[in-house]
Steps between C-alpha positions, in 0.01 A plus 500: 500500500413298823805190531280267625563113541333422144634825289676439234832740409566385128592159487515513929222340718482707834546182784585715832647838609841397612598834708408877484713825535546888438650404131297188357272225592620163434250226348575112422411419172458202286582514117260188387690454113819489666405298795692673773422770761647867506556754734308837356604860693225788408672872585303684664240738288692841646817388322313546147422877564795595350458501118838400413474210754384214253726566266789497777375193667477312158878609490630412805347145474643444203823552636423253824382201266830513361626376762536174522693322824372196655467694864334778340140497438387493168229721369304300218252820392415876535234682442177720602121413547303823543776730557648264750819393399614122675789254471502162401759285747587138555306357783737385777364334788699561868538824725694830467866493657304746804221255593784262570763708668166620777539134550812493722880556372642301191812300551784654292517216210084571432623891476779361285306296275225766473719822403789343273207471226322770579842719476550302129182594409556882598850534330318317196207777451765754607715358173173531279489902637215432757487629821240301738512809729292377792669203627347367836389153656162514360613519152703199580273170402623146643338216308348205657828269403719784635529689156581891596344797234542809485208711382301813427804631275447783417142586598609764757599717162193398286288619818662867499221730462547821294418892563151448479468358821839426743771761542797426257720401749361177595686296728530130347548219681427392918600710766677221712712429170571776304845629439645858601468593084139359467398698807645844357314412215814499224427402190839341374496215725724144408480142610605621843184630590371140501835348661432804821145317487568105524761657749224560711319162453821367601556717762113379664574138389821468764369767740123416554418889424569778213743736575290833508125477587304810644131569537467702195685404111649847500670438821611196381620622154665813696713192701647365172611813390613672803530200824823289556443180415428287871749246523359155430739393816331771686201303499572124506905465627528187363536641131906506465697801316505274183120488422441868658797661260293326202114633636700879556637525121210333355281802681764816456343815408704608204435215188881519442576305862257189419577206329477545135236200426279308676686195486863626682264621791356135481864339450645733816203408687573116432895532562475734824227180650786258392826701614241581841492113562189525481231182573259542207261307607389724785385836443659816677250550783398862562548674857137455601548096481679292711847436351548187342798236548726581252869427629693651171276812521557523933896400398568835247283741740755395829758805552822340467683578831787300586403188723744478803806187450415197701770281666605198334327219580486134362275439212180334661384258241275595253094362524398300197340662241105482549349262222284693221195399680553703820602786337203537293281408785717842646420701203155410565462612860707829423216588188228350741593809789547757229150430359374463855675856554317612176195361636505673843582853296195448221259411851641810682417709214105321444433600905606811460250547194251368691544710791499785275202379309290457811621866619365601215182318530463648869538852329302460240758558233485169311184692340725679324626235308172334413406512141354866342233304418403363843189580608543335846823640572345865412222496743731352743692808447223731542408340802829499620486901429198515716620325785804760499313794481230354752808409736638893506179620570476291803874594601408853486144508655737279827745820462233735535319280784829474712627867431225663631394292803900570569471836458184572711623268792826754490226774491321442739763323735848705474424828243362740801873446663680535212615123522747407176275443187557085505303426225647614192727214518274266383300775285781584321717111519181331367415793283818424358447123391115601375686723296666239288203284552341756285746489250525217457083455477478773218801356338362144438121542469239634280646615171904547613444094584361447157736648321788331718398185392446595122890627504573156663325332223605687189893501687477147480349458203777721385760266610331141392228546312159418438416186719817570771239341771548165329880515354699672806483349864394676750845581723609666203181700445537624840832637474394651158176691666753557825691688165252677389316568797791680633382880371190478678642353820778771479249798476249311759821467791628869451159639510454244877883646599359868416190466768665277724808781512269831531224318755817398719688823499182668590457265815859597615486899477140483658659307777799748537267785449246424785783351744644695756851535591624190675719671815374859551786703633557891575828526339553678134523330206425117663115491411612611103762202501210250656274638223704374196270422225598128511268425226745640252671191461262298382347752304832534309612176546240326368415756263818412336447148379163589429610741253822230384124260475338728302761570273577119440158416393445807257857393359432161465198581268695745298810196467350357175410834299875646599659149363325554154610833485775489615535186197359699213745813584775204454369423169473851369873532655637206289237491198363802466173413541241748520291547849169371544255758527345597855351258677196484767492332792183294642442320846666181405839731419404300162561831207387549147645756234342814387515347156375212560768281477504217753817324726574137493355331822585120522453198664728350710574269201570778244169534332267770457260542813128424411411871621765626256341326229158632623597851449659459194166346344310762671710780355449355139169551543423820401719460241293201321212666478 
């Protein structure tokens, strides 16, 4: 069935499509008998593959719309329309918790006010026997009037797909906030799964960043199990040993070291910003803004050395105490530089995007983050192909041009008295640089270009979905395609340091070959010493970190498969799982099982990438008809 503006789902008139993702599509609805609008989340048509799913979905549900907690929101309805099974959720109008925090910092009483009833609502559904499971700041809702929810309870269960099309070991939950258990994929997991995971949103809340983040989930996943936490004073100093010691127990590996509920990690949190002397009103800047002016926070970071005794002196008398007035007119100025501060910081960061961004433009890569779709942008980038391959050919034909009038000058001019062989300096310096020119041609034109920019375009697809040219600015798409990208440029610079390495040492033993000893003398053994193959060094030298080169980039491409090993040999260890069958390999170092069994890939948020769900549907294919 097409959700359309118009459809109707039961009782539900379709009014918009609220948001889109690897799990479900999100629609506003209007419910015209009850006079009041909904929130309606379709699961995706891969999840109902599984025959048993329905029938586990309709259970799980259940158990969710039990719940009731006025931070938790309600689900009014279940149930299916052609196979597709949707939810039926209160409506509420405002952003998630991460739209606001990629605002700027909250001060520590919004944090405050935000968590204490999210944490109730989390200990409540954990006293009900309900695990949430993938806590994070997009399943954090704040209400116009301030109201905080907590939502999608649940769903990351009701979405686990069976044998028939995911591996039985899938990983549930988001990368960035999964605990150590999740991530090894136990199955007798407790309430401190979920207190590891608002840990985390904590954790990002006073730091301005998660504590693990890689360029792949496995990576990241590998870092929860395996990486020492970073210390949140490590990365803004301000943060004093109160509120760290609370952040490092909340996110301890073992379950046992955590708090034991939701709440006491809110309640230490509250008591170590009181004991801290703490002004909540501000928030706890991170290290890449300016500090701000807070004098308790400056007074507990001072080392407390022992100030030297002064003589004694008369007591000068004592200023008057400045009216009310003046000092607020003080507090202003002080906020006034901070902001200006801020200010200076957000424009330092906007020229520096648009230097990149017209670097870009000048290279022609901000084709690469044009639509799929873009017709323009497409024969730009053909054009742009063109132009390279046109420009090589007319490096090379001024090679050939200058090499051989260079060579027939020394022909003609010193080659009947053996005069020294000049010219392969430039035949062989320049020959170098056309080298890599090549490479670089044949890496980034015809079909290698076209498929360059398909990887860029499915990677970020992969990361933010359909539509990422419209919902993700463009500094951040670069340094997501400057992620991704990074194979391609690795193979394209070792093949350049390969010619550049073999065209150069050739140039220096030609040169020692066809020079003749610089001092001829009579006596033994001086012309063999003056005759020291000299190129050696280089040879050797530089062969040396081309080889340390080499074996950097083939390791770095290897990192990711040798982390989920290395993972699912820790789960057989502890679990006794049974191994995966072999797997095979393709050019993306992307793998599929011999038995057709498929690997979670996610987005960056912790959903199922579009591509994923494209081969699952494609697999069930054959098995439809």
């Amino acid at each position: 069935m097409a959700f359309n503006p118009g459809a109707m789902i039961g009782q539900y008139r379709i009014e918009a499509q609220l948001g889109h993702g690897g799990m479900a599509t999100i629609y506003k609805a209007h419910h015209a008998r009850l006079a009041r609008s909904v929130a309606i989340k379709v699961l995706h048509p891969a999840f109902t593959q599984d025959r048993n799913f329905l029938a586990r979905f309709q259970r799980e549900a259940q158990i969710v719309a039990g719940l009731e907690h006025r931070h938790i929101v309600p689900i009014y309805d279940f149930d299916e329309i052609d196979g597709q099974p949707y939810l039926v959720l209160k409506y509420i109008e405002g952003e998630t918790l991460k739209a606001i925090i990629e605002r700027g910092a909250l001060p520590l009483n919004e944090i405050l006010r935000i968590m204490t009833p999210i944490a109730d609502a989390l200990d409540y559904a954990h006293g009900q026997g309900v695990l949430h499971r993938d806590i994070k700041p997009s399943n954090i809702l704040i209400e116009r009037d301030g109201t905080p929810y907590l939502t999608d309870f649940g769903l990351a269960r009701m979405a686990h797909i069976g044998d028939s099309t995911l591996s039985t070991d899938v990983l549930l939950g988001t990368p960035n906030y999964i605990s150590p258990e999740q991530a090894l994929g136990r199955k007798d997991i407790d309430a401190r799964a979920d207190v590891y995971a608002l840990g985390v949103v904590l954790y990002e809340l006073v730091t301005g960043r998660v504590p693990f983040s890689a360029d792949t989930p496995y990576a990241v996943i590998h870092d929860h199990i395996y990486s020492e936490l970073p210390k949140p004073s490590a990365i803004n100093p301000q943060i004093p040993p109160a509120v760290e010691a609370v952040l490092v127990k909340a996110l301890a590996k073992a379950p046992e070291d955590r708090y034991e509920s939701a709440g006491a990690l809110v309640a230490a949190f509250r008591a170590a910003i009181t004991t801290s002397g703490l002004d909540q009103r501000q928030p706890l800047v991170t290290a890449a803004s300016p500090p701000a002016a807070h004098p308790q926070l400056l007074q507990a970071d001072q080392p407390t050395t022992p100030a030297p005794v002064p003589r004694p002196r008369p007591a000068a008398p004592q200023p008057p105490e400045k009216p009310k007035r003046h000092r607020e007119v003080e507090a202003a100025w002080d906020l006034n530089f901070e902001n200006i501060g801020r200010t200076l910081g957000d424009l330092g960061s906007q020229i520096r995007d648009v230097v990149e961004d017209g670097i870009d433009r000048l290279e022609g890569k901000d084709l690469d983050l044009a639509p799929p779709d873009d017709y323009g942008a497409a024969r730009r980038r053909a054009e742009r192909s063109v132009k390279n391959r046109s420009e090589f050919l007319g490096h090379f034909a001024s090679f050939v041009a200058v090499n051989l009038f260079l060579w027939v000058l020394y022909l003609i001019l010193l080659a009947p008295g053996g005069g020294f062989p000049w010219p392969f300096f430039v035949t062989f310096g320049w020959g170098a640089g056309l080298a890599a020119h090549a490479i670089e041609t044949y890496a980034q034109t015809g079909a290698r270009g076209i498929e360059r920019t398909r990887r860029i375009h499915e990677g970020l697809r992969a990361r933010y979905g359909d539509g990422w040219w419209e919902t993700v600015g463009r500094a951040e798409l670069r340094r997501a395609r400057k992620e991704i990208d990074k194979p391609y440029n690795d193979r394209v610079e070792l093949g350049q340091h390969i010619v550049v390495y073999v065209m150069i040492n050739l140039m220096l033993w030609l040169l020692f070959l066809s020079s003749g000893p610089i001092i001829a003398l009579d006596e033994p053994g001086v012309m063999e010493i003056l005759r020291f193959p000299w190129p050696v060094f280089v040879t050797f030298g530089w062969g040396i970190g081309l080889a340390i080169d080499v074996a950097e980039k083939l390791s770095s491409r290897r990192n990711e498969r040798a982390i989920e090993r290395e993972m699912e040999a820790e789960r057989r260890r502890l679990y006794g799982e049974k191994p995966k069958r072999d797997r095979y390999y393709d050019d993306d170092d992307a793998y599929y099982s011999s038995d057709d069994q498929l690997d979670v890939r996610l987005t960056g948020d912790g959903e199922l990438t579009n591509s994923m769900i494209d081969e699952i549907e494609r697999q069930q294919r054959p098995k439809r008809r």
